[in-house]
N, C-alpha and C positions, 0 to 999 in steps of 0.2 A: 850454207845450207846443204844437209847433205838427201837424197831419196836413198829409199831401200832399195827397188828399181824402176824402171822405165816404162813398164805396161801395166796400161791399167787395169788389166783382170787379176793382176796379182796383189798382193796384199801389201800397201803401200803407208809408209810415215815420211812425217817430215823432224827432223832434226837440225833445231838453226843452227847451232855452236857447239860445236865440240866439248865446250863446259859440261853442257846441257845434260841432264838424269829425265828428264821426261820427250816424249814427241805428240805430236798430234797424228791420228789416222787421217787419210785422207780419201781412200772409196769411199762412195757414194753410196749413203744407207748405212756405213759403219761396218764392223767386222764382228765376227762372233764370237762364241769362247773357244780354244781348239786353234784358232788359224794359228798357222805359224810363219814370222817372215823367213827369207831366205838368210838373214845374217843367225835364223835359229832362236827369236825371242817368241815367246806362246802365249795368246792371249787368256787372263785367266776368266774372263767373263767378258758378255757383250759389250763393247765399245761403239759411241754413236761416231758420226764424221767429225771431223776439227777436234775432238776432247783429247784429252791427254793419255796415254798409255803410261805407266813407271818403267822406264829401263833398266831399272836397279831397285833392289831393297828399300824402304825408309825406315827407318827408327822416328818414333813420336818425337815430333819439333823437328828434324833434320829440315834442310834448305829445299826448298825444290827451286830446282833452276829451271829456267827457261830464255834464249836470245843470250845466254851467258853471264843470265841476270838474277837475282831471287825473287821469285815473285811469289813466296809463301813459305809457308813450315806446315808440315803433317800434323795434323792436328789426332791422327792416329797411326802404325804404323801400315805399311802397307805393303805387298809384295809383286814383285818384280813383274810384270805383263798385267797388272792390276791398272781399273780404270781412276783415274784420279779427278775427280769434278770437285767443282767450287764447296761442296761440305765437308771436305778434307785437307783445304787448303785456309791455314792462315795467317790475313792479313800480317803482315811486316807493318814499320814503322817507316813513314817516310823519309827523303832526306831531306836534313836540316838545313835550312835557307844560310843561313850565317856560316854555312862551313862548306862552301861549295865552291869547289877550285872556278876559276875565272881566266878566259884568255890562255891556259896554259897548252892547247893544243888547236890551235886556229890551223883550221884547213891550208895548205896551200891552192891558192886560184886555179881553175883546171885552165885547161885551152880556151878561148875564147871562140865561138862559134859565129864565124862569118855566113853573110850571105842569106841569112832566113828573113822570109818576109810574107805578110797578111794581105790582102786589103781590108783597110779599115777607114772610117771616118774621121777625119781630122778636125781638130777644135780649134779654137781660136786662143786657147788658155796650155795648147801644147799637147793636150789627153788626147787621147782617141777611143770612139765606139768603135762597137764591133755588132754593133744594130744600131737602126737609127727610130728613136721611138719621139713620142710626146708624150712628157711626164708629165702628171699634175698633183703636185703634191698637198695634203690639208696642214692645218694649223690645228686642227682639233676633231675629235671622233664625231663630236656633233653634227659636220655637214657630210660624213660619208655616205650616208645613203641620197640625198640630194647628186653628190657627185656620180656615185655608181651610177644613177640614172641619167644624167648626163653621157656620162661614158660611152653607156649603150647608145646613146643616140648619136654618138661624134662617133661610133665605129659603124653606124650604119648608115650615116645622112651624112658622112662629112669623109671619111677616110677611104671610100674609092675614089676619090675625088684628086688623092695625093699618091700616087702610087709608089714611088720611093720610099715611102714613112711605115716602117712594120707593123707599128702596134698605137693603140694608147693603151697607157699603164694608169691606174690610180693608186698613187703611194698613203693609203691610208693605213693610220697608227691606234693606236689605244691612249697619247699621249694630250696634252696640250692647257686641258684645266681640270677643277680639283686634285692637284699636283701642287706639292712643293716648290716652286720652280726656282729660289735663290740658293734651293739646299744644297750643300757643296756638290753633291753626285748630280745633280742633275743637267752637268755637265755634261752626262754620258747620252740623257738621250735626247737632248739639245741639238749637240752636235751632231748627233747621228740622221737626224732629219733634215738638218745645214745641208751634210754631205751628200745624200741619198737625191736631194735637189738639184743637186748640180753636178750629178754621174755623166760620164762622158758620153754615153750612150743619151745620152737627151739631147746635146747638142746645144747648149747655152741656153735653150729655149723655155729658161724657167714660169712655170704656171704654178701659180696657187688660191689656193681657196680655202677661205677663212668664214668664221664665222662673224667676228666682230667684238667681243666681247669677252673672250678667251684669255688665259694668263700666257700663252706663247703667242706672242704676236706675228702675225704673219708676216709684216714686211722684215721679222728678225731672220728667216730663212729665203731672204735676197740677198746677193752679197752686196750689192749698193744700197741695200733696205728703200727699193725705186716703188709705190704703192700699186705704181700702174701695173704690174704685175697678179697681182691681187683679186681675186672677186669676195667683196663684203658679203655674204647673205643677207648681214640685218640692215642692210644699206638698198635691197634690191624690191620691187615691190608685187610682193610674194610670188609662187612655186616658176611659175612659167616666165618671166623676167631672172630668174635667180638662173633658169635654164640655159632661157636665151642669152644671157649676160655668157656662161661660160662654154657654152657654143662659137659665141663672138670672138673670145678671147681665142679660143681653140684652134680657129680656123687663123688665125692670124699668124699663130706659130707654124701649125702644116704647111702655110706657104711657105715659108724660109725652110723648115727642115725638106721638102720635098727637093729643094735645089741641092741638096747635100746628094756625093758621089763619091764611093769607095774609093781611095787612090791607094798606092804602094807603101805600106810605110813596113819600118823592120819591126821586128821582133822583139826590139828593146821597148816597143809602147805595149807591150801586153802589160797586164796585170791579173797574174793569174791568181784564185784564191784553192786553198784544197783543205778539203773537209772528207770526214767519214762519217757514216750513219747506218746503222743494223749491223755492225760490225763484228767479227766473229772470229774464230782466233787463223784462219785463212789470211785475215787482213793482214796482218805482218809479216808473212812470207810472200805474198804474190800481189795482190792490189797495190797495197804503200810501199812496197820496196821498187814497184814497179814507176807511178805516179813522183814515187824521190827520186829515181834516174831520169822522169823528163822534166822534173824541178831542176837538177842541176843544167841538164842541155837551155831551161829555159834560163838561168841565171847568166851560162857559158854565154848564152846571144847577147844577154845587156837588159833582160824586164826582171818584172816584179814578180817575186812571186810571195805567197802569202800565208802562211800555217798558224794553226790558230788550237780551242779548243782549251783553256788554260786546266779542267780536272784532267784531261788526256795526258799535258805535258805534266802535270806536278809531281808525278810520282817517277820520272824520270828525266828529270831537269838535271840532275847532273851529269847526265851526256850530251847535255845542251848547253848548258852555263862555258863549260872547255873551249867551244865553238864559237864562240862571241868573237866579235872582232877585236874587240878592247874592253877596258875595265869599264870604260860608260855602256856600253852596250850588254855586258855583264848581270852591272849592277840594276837596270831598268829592265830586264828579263825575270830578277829575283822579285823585284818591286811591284810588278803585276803578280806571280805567284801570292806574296804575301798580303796584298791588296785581299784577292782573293781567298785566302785561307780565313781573314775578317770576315767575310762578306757571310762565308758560307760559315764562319762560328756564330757569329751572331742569329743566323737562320736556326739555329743550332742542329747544322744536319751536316753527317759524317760520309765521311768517303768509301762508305759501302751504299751507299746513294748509287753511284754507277759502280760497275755497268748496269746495264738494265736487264731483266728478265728474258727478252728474246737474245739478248748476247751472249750469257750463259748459257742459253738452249744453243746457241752457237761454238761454245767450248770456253768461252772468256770466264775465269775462275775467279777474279778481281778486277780491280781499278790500276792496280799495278801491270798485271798481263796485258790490259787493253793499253794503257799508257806506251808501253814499249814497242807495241806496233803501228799506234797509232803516230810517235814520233819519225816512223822510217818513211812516212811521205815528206818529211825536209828534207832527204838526201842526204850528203855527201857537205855540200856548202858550208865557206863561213855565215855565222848568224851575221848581217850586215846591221841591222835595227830594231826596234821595239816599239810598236804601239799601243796604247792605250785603246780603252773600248772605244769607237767611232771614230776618231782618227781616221784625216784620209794619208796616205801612204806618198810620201813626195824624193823618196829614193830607191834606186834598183837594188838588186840583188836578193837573198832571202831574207824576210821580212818576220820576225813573231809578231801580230798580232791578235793583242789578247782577247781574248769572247770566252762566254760559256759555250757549253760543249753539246746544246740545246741546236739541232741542224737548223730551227728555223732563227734562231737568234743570233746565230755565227754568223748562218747565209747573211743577213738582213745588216750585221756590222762590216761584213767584209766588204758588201755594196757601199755599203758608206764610206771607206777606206780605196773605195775607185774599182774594184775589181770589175775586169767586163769580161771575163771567162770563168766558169768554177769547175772547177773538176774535183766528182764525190763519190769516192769507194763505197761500197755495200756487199757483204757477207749474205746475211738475210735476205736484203731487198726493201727498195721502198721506192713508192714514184715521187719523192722528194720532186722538186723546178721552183725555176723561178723566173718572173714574168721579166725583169729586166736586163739578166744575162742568160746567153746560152748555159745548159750542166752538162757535162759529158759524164754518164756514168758508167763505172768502170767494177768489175763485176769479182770478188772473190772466190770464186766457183764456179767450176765448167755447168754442174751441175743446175745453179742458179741462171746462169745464162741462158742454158736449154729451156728453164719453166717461162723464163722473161725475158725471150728471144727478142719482143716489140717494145720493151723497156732496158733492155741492157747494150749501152752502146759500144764496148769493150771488153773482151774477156781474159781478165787475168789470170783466170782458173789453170788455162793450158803449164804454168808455171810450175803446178803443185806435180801436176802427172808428167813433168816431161818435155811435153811438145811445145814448148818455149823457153827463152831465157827472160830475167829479167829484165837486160838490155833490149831483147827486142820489144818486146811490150811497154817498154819506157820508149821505143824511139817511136812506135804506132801511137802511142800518147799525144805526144809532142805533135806532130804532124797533125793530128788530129785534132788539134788543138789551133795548130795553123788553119788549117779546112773551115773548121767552126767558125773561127775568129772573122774570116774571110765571106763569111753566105755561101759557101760552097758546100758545106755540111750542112744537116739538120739533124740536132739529137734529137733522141726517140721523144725526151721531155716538151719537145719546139713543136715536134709534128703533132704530135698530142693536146698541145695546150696547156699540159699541165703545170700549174705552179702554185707554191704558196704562197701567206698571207704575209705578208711582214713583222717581224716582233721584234720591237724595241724591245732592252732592254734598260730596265728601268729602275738603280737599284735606291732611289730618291725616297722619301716618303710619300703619299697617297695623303690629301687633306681631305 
């Protein structure tokens, strides 16, 4: 990466790669026509922040590069300090699954990072929280509103009562009946509600509540399928018995979780997840490049970490397939890709789908430009594994696992895959959270952080003008990541309250 200079009243680009024919500006509010930088390029018309400048000439169809990569052809030509936005750039072809080098350039292992550690809650099945809550998960959409009202009343009549127990959570779904349930896929969000059950942050203390009559049974998201677990509604006799039934049940669990007590554990029990959301073309120079250097410190200690997003990765999976640790791990990285390119033919919707409309107000000109930076939150690491959607995650190191690239249906797989830390880049902004893990959000712009001082808990802005490096905002990451993990931190998301809904994803039939 190289800056024009160092202050920021001066006229400022970024250029990742020396390949590179385009840059993004980087002042705030953009630049005008006239400015000139100090290496002598002149802008020939107004420029917003993060969009592209041309460095050079284009001839109709030439390459624009960007990250040392193509991420389009002129769809006209254009001249040199001209602004280049998404209606001049066109899509490229992407690359072909069946012809993608595999294994041929696996990282060597960095140092190994001794000595880091959390406190966290420890399980009995080896996991560890990093909150200690009471989940109660449903079987079916039918009894959510039953449950919500429960809820409320087990946070007001029951949960000062337990003062060690953060929260209750209700993990309710859109899933359970009129659904397919034997159709091959429905595997995905089967399991995904399995997993989300028995997150580490619950503490073994599974609760559920079912309806009774439902095509997912509810003693099938136990893992001894034990009933007593269970509140039947249709077995209860009606509203206030259905209540008090899972009041009873409720209170039974807050005793055992209250005796839980943070102890020392390392670093290797994290399981961190990382996602992007309002992303903007900021994000692949300072957020993700940033959040990928405290992915590798988190791999160097011995956890999990977790990258996802499969339209993000697909258009740049050949910088990822190289990285694999071996040919199985290779070949199960292309396997979700093409999983995927089904999924979304059959929908019959094309990969000008993303980015989305506030991303390109962000400078993102395609699904190619965002893919490339959206990859440089994996770091440095060999890829170690591959999973599938809901899949939980049962080895360390860096992890792909596969989700859409939808923040609340990533979030909501990567919980199901164990994660009990998420850390989520934003360009834009968004108050994204979520009720079962801490989010540390971590900000592509100084500028954005100034408007979202009480929502932005990281600033990786300082990267673009200067006043940091990426290493250092990768190791304030990390740390901060420890702090959170440990109750010592509260993100802005935690103090707030805010969080979303959960969405399954569900790519089965609907009967």
């Amino acid at each position: 990466m190289s800056l024009s200079v160092n202050q920021t009243e001066t006229p400022l680009y970024i250029k990742v790669n020396s390949m590179d024919n385009v840059a993004i500006i980087v002042n705030s509010g953009g630049l005008p026509k006239g400015t000139v930088f100090p290496c002598g390029l002149e802008l020939q018309e107004y420029i917003p922040q993060g969009h592209k400048v041309a460095l050079t000439d284009f001839d109709q169809d030439e390459a624009i590069v960007r990250y040392g990569e193509v991420i389009g052809y002129a769809i006209l030509p254009v001249q040199q300090g001209s602004w280049i936005d998404e209606s001049l750039v066109k899509l490229p072809t992407p690359p072909k699954l069946d012809e993608l080098p595999i294994a041929n350039k696996v990282p060597e292992p960095l140092p190994s990072l001794e000595g880091y550690t959390f406190e966290g809650y420890r399980n009995e099945d080896g996991s560890v929280g990093t909150k200690n809550i009471l989940g109660v998960t449903t079987s079916v959409q039918c009894v959510r509103g039953v449950l919500e009202y429960a809820v409320k009343r087990i946070k007001e009549e029951l949960l000062p009562k337990y003062p060690n127990v953060d929260d209750v959570v209700a993990l309710n779904h859109s899933y359970g009946c009129g659904v397919a349930i034997n159709a091959p896929e429905a595997v995905i969000p089967i399991r995904t509600v399995q997993n989300l059950a028995t997150h580490p942050n619950f503490g073994g203390e599974i609760m559920v509540v079912g309806l009774g009559c439902e095509k997912l049974r509810p003693e099938k998201l136990i893992p001894d399928g034990n009933s007593e677990s269970v509140v039947f509604l249709q077995d209860q006799q009606g509203f206030s018995k259905m209540i008090q039934s899972i009041l009873e049940m409720a209170e039974e669990r807050l005793i055992k979780l209250n005796r839980r007590q943070r102890v020392t554990c390392p670093a290797s029990s994290l399981v961190v997840g990382l996602q992007c959301g309002g992303s903007d073309a900021f994000s692949g120079v300072t957020a993700n490049p940033a959040v990928g250097y405290a992915a590798d410190l988190l791999v160097r200690a011995g956890a999990t970490v977790l990258f996802s997003e499969v339209t993000e990765v697909r258009d740049a999976v050949h910088l990822l397939t190289p990285r694999a640790v071996n040919e199985e791990v290779g070949q199960a990285l292309i396997r979700e890709m093409k999983w995927y390119d089904n999924y979304l033919q059959l929908g019959e919707a094309d990969r000008s789908a993303n980015p989305s409309p506030g991303n390109k107000k962000g400078g993102l000109a395609n699904v190619v430009e965002k893919s490339l930076g959206s990859i440089a939150k994996s770091g440095t690491s060999p890829i170690a594994g591959v999973l599938s959607p809901g899949e939980k995650a049962t080895q360390k190191g860096l992890i792909y696992a596969a989700t859409p690239a939808s923040d609340f249906v990533c979030g909501t797989l990567q919980l199901s895959s164990g994660m009990n830390v998420h850390v989520f880049t934003t360009g834009r902004g968004t108050p994204y959270g979520l009720a079962m893990a801490p989010v540390i959000k971590v900000s592509t712009r100084n500028s954005l952080t100034e408007q979202w001082q009480d929502l932005i808990d990281i600033n990786a802005g300082r990267i673009a003008t200067g006043e940091a490096t990426i290493e250092e905002v990768g190791w304030e990451i990390f740390h901060f990541i420890l702090d959170t993990a440990s109750g010592r931190k509260q993100t802005w998301a935690e103090h707030w309250g805010l969080h979303n809904d959960l969405c399954l994803f569900n790519p089965a039939p609907i009967t």
